[in-house]
One Martini backbone bead per residue (centre of mass of N, CA, C, O) as a GRO file, in nm:
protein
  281
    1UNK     BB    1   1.578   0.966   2.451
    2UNK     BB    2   1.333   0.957   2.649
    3UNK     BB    3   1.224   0.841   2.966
    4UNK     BB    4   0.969   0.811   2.848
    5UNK     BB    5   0.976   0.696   2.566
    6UNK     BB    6   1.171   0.431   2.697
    7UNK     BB    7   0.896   0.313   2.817
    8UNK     BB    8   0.717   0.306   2.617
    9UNK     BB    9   0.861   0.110   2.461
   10UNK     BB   10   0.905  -0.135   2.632
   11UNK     BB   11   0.602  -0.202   2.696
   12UNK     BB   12   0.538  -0.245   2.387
   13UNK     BB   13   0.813  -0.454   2.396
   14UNK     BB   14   0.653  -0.675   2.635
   15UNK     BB   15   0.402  -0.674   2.457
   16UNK     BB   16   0.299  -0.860   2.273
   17UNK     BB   17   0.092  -1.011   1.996
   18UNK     BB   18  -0.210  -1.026   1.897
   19UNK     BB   19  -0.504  -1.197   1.781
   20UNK     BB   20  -0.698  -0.925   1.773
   21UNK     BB   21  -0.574  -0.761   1.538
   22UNK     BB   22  -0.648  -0.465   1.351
   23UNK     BB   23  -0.757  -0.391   1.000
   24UNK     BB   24  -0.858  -0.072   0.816
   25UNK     BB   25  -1.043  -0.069   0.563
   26UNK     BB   26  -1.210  -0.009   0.318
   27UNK     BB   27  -1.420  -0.084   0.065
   28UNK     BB   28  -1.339  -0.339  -0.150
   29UNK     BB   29  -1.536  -0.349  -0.384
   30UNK     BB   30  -1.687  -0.019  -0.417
   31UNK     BB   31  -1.452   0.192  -0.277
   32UNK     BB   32  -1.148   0.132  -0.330
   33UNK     BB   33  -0.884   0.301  -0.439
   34UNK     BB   34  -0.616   0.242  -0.582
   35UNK     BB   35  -0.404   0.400  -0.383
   36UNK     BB   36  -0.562   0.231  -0.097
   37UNK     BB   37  -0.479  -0.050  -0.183
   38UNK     BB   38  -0.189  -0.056  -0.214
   39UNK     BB   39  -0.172   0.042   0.116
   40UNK     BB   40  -0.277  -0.220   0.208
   41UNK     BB   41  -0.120  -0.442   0.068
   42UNK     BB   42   0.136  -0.373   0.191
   43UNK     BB   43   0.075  -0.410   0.497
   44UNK     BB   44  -0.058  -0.719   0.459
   45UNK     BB   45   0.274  -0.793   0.374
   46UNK     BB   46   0.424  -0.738   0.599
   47UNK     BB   47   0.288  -0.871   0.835
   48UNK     BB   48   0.345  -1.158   0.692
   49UNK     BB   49   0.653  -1.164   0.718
   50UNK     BB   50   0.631  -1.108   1.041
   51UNK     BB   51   0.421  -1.306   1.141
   52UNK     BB   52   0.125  -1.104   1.225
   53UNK     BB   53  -0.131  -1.122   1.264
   54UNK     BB   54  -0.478  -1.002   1.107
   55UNK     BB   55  -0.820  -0.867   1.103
   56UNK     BB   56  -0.987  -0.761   0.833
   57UNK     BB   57  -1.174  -0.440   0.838
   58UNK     BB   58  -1.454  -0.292   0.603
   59UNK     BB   59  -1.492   0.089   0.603
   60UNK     BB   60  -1.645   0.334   0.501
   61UNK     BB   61  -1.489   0.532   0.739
   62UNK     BB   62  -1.174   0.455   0.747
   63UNK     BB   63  -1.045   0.764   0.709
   64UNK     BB   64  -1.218   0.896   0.935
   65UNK     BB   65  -1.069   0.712   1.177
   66UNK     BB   66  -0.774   0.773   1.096
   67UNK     BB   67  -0.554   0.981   1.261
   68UNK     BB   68  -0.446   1.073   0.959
   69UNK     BB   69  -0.657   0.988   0.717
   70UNK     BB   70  -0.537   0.711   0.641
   71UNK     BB   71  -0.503   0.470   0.490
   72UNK     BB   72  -0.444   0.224   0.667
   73UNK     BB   73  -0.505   0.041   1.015
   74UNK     BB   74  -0.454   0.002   1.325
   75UNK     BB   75  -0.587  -0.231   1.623
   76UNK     BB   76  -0.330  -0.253   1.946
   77UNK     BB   77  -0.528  -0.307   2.215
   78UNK     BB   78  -0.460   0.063   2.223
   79UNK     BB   79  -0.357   0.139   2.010
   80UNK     BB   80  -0.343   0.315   1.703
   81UNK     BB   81  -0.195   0.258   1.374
   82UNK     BB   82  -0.098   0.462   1.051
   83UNK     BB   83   0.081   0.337   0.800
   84UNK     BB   84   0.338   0.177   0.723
   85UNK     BB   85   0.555   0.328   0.861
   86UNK     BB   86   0.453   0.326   1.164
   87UNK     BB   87   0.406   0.003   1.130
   88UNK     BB   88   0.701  -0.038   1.149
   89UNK     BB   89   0.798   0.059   1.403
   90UNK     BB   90   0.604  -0.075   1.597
   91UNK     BB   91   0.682  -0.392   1.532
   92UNK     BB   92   0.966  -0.327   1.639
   93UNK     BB   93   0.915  -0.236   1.937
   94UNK     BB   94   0.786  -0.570   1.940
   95UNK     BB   95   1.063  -0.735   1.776
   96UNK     BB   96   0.968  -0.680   1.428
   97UNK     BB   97   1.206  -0.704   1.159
   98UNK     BB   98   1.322  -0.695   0.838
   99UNK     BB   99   1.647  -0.506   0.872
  100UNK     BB  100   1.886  -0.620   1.091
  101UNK     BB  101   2.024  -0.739   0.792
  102UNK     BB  102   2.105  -0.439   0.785
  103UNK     BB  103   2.293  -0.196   0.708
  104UNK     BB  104   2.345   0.159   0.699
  105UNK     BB  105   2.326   0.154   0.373
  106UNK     BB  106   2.127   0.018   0.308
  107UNK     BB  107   1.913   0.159   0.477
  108UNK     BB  108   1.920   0.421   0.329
  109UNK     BB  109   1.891   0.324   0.031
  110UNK     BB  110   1.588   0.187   0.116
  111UNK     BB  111   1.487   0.485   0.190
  112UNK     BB  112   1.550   0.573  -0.121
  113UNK     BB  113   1.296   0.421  -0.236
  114UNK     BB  114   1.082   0.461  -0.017
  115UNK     BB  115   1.102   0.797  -0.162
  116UNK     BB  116   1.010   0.667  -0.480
  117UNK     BB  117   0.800   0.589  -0.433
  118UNK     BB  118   0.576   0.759  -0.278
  119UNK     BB  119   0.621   0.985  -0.501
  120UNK     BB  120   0.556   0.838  -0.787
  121UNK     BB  121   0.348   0.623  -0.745
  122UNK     BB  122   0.159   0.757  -0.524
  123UNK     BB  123   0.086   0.992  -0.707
  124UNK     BB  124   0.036   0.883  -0.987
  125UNK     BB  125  -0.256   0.754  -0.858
  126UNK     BB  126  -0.365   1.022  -0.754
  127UNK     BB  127  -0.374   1.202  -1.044
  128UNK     BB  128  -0.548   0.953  -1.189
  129UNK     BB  129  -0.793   0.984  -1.003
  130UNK     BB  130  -0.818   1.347  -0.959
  131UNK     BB  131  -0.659   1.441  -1.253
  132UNK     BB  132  -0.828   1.307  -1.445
  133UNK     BB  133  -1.104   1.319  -1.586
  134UNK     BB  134  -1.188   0.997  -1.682
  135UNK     BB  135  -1.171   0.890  -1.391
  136UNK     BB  136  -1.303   1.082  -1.209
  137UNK     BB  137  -1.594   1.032  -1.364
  138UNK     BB  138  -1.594   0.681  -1.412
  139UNK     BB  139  -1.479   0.617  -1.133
  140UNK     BB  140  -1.396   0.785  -0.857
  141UNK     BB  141  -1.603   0.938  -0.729
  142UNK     BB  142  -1.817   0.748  -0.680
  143UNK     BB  143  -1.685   0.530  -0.500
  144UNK     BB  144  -1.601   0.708  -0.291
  145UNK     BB  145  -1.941   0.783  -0.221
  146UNK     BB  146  -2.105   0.512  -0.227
  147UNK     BB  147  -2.177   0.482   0.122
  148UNK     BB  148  -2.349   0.746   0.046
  149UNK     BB  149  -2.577   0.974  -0.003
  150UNK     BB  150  -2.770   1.212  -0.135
  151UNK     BB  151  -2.531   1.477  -0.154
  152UNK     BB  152  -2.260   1.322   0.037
  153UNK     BB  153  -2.111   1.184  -0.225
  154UNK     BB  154  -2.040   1.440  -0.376
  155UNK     BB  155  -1.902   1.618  -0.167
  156UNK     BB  156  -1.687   1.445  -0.095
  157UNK     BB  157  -1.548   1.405  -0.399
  158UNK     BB  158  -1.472   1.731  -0.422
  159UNK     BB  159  -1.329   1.751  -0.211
  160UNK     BB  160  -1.112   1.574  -0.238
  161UNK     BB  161  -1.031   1.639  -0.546
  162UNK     BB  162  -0.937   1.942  -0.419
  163UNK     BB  163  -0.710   1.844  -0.242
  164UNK     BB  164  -0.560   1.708  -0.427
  165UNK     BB  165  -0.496   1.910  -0.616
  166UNK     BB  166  -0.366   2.129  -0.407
  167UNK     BB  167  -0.132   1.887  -0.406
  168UNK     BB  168  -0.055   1.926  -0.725
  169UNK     BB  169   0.055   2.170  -0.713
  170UNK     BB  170   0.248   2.211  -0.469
  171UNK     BB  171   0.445   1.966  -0.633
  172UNK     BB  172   0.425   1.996  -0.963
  173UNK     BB  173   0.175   1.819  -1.086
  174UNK     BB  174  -0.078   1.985  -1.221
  175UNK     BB  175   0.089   2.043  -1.531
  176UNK     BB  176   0.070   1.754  -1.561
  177UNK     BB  177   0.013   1.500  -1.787
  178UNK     BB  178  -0.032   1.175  -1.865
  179UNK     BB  179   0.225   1.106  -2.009
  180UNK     BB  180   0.417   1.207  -1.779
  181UNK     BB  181   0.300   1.009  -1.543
  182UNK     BB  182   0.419   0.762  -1.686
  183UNK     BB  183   0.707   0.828  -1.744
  184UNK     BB  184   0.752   0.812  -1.452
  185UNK     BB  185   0.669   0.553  -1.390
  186UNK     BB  186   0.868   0.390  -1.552
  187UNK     BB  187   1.129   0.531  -1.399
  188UNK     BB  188   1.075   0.400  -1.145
  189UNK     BB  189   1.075   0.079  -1.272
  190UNK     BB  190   1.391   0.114  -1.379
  191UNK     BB  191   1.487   0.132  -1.067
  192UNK     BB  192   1.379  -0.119  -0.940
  193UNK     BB  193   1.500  -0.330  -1.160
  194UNK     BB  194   1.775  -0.272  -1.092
  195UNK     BB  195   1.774  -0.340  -0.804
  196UNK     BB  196   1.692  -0.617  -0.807
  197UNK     BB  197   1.755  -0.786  -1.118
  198UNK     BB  198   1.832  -1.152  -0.981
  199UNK     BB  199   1.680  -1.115  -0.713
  200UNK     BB  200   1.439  -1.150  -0.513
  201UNK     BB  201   1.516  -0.933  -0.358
  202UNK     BB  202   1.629  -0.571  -0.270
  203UNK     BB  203   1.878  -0.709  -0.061
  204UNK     BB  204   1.789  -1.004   0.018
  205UNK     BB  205   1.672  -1.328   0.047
  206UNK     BB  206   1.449  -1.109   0.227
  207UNK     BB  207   1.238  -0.946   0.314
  208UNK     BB  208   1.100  -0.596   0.316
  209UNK     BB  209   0.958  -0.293   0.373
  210UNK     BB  210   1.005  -0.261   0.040
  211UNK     BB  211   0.861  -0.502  -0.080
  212UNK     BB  212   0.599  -0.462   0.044
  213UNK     BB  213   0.520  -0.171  -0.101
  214UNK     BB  214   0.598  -0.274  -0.421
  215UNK     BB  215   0.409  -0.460  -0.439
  216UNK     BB  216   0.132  -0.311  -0.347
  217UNK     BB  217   0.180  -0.102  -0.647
  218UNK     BB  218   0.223  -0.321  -0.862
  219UNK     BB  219   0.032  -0.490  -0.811
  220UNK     BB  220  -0.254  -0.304  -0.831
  221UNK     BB  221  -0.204  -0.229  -1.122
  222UNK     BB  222  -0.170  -0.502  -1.257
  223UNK     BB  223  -0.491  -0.534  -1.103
  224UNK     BB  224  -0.653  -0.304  -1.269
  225UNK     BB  225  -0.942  -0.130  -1.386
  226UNK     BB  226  -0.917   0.130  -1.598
  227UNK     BB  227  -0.974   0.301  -1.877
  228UNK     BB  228  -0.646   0.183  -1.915
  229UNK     BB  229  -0.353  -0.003  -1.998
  230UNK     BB  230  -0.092   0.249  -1.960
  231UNK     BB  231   0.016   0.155  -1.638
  232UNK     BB  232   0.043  -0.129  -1.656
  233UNK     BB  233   0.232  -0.157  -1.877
  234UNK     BB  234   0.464  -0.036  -1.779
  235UNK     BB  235   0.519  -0.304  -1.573
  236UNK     BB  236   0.553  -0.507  -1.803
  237UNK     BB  237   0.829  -0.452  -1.921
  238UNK     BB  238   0.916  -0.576  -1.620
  239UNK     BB  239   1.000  -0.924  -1.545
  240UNK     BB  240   1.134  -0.886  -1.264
  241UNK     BB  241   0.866  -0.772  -1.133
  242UNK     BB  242   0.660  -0.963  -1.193
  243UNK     BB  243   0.804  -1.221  -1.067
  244UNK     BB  244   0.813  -1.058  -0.782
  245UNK     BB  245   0.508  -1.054  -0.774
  246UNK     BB  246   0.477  -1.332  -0.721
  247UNK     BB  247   0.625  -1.449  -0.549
  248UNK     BB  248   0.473  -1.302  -0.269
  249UNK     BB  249   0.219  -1.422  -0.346
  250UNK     BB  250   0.317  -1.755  -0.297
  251UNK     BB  251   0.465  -1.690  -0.010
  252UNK     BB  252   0.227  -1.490   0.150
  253UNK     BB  253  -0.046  -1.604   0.041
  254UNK     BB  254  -0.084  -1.888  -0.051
  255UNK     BB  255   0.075  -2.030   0.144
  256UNK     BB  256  -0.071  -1.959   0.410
  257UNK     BB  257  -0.355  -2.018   0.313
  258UNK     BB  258  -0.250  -2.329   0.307
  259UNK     BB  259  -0.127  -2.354   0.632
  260UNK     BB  260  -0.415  -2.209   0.689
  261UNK     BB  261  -0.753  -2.265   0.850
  262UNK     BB  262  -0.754  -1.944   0.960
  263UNK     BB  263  -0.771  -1.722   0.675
  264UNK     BB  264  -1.031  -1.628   0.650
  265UNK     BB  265  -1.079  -1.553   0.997
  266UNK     BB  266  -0.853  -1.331   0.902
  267UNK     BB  267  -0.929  -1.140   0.675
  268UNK     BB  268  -0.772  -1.224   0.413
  269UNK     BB  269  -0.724  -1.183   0.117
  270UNK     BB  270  -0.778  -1.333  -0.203
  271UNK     BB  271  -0.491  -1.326  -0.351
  272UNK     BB  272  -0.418  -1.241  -0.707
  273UNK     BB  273  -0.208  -1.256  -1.002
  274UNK     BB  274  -0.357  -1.272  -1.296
  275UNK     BB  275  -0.204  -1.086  -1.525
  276UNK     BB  276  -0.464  -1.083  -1.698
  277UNK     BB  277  -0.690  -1.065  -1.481
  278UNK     BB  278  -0.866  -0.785  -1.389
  279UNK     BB  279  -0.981  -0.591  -1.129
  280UNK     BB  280  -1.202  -0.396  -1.034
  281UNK     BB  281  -1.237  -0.021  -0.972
   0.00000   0.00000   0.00000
């Protein structure tokens, strides 16, 4: 690392954790979707591991807004960081880790779980919404256009839906059916059930940004309605999968919310997971 990073850490590391940072992300009724939702409630699930305040406000433009061009985003101080990756580097160099307890293999390992989360669960929400005909067509479009006027609601949904198809294309994903991608999806909760177990969590008694990931994106495939139930059906399979998303969110969302009389002005999502009852996408 050069002296200039050197300092650059230092400094970041010397500045606290202010109370007034925040997190932006999508309108969250009307217009964020599957795969948005997903990666926004990783960031506040990791976010709440470290005991890390931060106040969520939703806007139409937050993909415009931030840097990587990706919800969400935050903005600590002077910074803006987007995406779970990067703000977890960010909270360590400010001394806030959830891996300090895992060795180098572990770590590896780690690393190899999520780039199976991001490659298959976040691909697959991907293709679900932008390249199955009958989600984009009832669903992913509107939501998408929704806090814009005509016509650059349309504009803007098509132009989105051009970009995923030629990034599934680029990655061999273009050609694949609904139900190959259901099976990739199986196959990806297959292995995350494997490595967790009998486990509360997928390393230690604590959770990692890796428990923070898959929580983001199994709740939310759990508790969304698509056109029909059989994304969510695949990871209801895995009983003990269902149960790791209950623990955290009654460990990091009701716990936190019933300990603070400041969680509503606090900007987090009452977050449910009652998975008979799913919330409309």
């Amino acid at each position: 690392m050069s002296m200039a990073a050197d300092a650059f850490v230092s400094q970041m590391a010397a500045e606290p954790w202010p109370e007034n940072a925040i997190l932006f992300q999508p309108l969250k009724g009307e217009q964020i979707l599957l795969s948005d939702n997903a990666s926004c409630l990783a960031v506040q699930a990791f976010l709440r591991m470290c005991n890390l305040p931060v106040q969520v406000i939703c806007r139409a433009n937050a993909e415009y807004m931030s840097p990587s061009g990706k919800a969400p985003f935050i903005h600590v101080g002077n910074h803006v960081v987007s995406e779970l990756g990067p703000i977890v580097q960010f909270a360590k160099a400010k001394g806030h880790s959830l891996t300090d307890g895992l060795d180098e293999i572990q770590k590896a390992e780690m690393k190899a779980y999520t780039e199976l989360v991001n490659n298959m669960l976040l691909t697959a929400e991907l293709y679900i919404q932008w390249c199955d005909d009958s989600t984009s067509a009832k669903i992913t479009r509107s939501r998408y256009g929704s806090p814009y006027p005509w016509p650059l609601n349309h504009i803007l949904a098509y132009q989105k839906q051009w970009e995923i198809r030629r990034k599934m294309k680029a990655i061999g994903w273009a050609g694949k059916t609904i139900k190959q991608v259901h099976e990739d999806v199986d196959r990806c909760c297959q292995a995350l059930s494997q490595r967790l177990g009998s486990q509360p969590y997928f390393f230690t008694q604590q959770p990692t940004e890796l428990d923070a990931l898959v929580f983001g994106h199994l709740f939310t495939i759990l508790t969304t309605q698509l056109t029909n139930d059989a994304l969510g059906e695949k990871v209801k399979n895995y009983e003990n999968l269902i149960k790791f998303c209950r623990r955290i969110e009654q460990n990091y969302f009701e716990e936190q919310d019933r300990e603070s009389s400041l969680s509503s002005a606090s900007g987090y999502p009452r977050v449910t997971i009652e998975l008979r009852r799913k919330q409309s996408f």
